[in-house]
Kinemage of the C-alpha trace (Angstrom):
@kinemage 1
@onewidth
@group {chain A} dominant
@subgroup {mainchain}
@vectorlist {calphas} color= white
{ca unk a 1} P 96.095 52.419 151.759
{ca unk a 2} L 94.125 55.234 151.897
{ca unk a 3} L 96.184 58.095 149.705
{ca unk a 4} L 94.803 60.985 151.490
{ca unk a 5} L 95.608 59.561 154.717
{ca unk a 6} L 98.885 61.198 156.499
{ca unk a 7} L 100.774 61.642 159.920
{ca unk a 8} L 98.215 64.317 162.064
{ca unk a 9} L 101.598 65.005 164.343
{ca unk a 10} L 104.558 65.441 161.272
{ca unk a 11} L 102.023 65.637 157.898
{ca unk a 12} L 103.905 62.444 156.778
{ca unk a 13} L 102.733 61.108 153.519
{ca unk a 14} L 103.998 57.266 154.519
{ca unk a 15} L 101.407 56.584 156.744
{ca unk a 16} L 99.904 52.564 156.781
{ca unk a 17} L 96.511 50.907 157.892
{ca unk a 18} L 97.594 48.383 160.869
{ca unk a 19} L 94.406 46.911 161.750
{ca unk a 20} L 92.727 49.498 163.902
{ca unk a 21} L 95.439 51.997 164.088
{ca unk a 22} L 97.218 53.909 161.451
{ca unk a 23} L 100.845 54.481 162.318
{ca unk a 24} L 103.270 56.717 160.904
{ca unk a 25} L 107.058 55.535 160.279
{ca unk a 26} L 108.376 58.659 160.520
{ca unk a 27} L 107.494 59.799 164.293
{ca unk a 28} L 105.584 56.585 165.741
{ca unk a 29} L 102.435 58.097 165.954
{ca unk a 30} L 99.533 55.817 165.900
{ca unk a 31} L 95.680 57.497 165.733
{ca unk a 32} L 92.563 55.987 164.750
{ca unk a 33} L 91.132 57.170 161.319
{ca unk a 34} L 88.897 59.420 162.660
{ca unk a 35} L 91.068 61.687 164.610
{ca unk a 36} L 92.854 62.234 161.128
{ca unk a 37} L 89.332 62.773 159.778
{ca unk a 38} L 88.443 65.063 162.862
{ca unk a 39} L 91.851 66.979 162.124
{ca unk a 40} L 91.084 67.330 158.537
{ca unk a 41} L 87.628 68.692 159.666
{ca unk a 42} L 89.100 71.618 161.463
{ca unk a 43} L 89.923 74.301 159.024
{ca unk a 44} L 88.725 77.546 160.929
{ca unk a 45} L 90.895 80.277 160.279
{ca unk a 46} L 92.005 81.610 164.075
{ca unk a 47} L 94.159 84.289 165.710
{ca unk a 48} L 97.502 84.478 167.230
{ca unk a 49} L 96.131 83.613 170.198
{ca unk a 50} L 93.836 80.589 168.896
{ca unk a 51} L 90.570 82.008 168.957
{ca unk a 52} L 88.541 81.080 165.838
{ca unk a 53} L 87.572 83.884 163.475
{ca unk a 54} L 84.414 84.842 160.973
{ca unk a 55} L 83.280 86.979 159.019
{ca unk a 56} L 82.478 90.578 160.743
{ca unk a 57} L 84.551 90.057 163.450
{ca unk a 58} L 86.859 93.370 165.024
{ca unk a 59} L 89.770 92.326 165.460
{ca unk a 60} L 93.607 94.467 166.366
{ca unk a 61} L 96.963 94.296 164.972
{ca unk a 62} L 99.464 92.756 167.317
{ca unk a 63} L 103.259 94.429 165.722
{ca unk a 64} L 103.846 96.643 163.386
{ca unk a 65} L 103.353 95.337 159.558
{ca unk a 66} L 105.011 97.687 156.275
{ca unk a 67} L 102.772 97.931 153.566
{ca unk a 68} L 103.876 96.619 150.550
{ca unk a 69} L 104.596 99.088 147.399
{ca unk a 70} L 104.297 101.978 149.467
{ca unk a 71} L 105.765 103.715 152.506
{ca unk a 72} L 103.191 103.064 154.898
{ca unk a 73} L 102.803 100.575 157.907
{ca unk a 74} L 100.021 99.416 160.386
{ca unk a 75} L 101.049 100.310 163.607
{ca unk a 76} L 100.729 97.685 166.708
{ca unk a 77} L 97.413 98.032 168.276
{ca unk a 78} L 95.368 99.367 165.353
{ca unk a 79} L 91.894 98.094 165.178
{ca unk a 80} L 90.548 97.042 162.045
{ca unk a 81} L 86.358 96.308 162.036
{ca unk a 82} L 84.531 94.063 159.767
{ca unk a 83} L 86.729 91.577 158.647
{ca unk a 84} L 85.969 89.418 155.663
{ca unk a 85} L 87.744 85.781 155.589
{ca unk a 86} L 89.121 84.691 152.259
{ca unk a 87} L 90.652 81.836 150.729
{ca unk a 88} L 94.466 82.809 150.058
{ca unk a 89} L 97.634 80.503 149.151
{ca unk a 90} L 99.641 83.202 150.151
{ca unk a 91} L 98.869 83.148 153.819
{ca unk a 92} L 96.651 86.468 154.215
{ca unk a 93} L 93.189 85.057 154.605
{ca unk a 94} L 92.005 88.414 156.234
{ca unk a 95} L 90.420 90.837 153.803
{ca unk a 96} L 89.865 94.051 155.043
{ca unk a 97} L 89.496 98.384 154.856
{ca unk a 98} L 92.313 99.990 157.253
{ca unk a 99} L 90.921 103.743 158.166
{ca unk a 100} L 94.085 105.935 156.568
{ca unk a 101} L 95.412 103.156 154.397
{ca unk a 102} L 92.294 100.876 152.467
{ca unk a 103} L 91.846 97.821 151.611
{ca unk a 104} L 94.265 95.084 152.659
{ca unk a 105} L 94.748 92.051 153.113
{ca unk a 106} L 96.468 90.524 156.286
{ca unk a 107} L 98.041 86.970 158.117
{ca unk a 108} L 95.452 85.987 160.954
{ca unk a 109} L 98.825 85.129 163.027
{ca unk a 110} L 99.439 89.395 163.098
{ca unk a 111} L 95.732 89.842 164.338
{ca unk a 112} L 94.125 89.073 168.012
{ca unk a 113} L 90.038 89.411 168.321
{ca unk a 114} L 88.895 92.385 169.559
C-alpha cells in the first residue's frame, strides 16, 4: 500500500489498493490514484470566496479582525495592496503592510480579491 495514499473526501489514513480503485473504509469512497494525486497537486492558497491568490495581489478584509498584543483591529472592508504569500503552520499565509497598523500577517479565509 502506498503510505502516502489517503481518503481525498475524509483524509483517512486506511485507505487500500483494490485493483484499479482505491477505496476508503471509512466513508466508501473509491477514486482512481490520480485524482488523489491531482488533489495533492492543488495547493494554491485562495480566498473566502475560492479565488486563487499570488503574490502582489490587492485584496480586502471581509469582518473585523483584533490585532494581537495591542488594541487595534482591521476594520471590514479595508484594502490591503501587495500581498506576499508565505508558508505558515499557523494558518496566516498572507504577509502583508496595513496603512495605520504595519506589517501583518493574516488567514486567506478573512480576505476576498480585490
Amino acid at each position: 500500500m502506498d503510505a502516502e495514499m489517503t481518503c481525498p473526501q475524509c483524509g483517512s489514513e486506511n485507505a487500500y489498493h483494490d485493483g484499479s480503485l482505491w477505496n476508503c473504509p471509512d466513508c466508501a469512497h473509491e477514486w482512481t490514484g490520480t485524482d488523489a494525486a491531482t488533489a495533492a497537486e492543488d495547493t494554491a492558497i485562495r480566498d473566502a470566496n475560492g479565488n486563487v491568490l499570488a503574490d502582489g495581489d490587492s485584496v480586502i478584509v471581509i469582518k473585523d479582525l483584533k490585532v494581537k498584543g495591542s488594541s487595534l483591529v482591521v476594520k471590514g472592508g479595508t484594502k490591503v495592496k501587495s500581498i506576499r504569500l508565505v508558508e505558515a503552520t499557523d494558518g496566516h499565509n498572507i504577509s502583508c503592510k496595513i496603512d495605520g497598523i504595519g506589517a501583518m500577517n493574516l488567514k486567506s479565509e478573512f480576505v476576498r480579491k480585490a
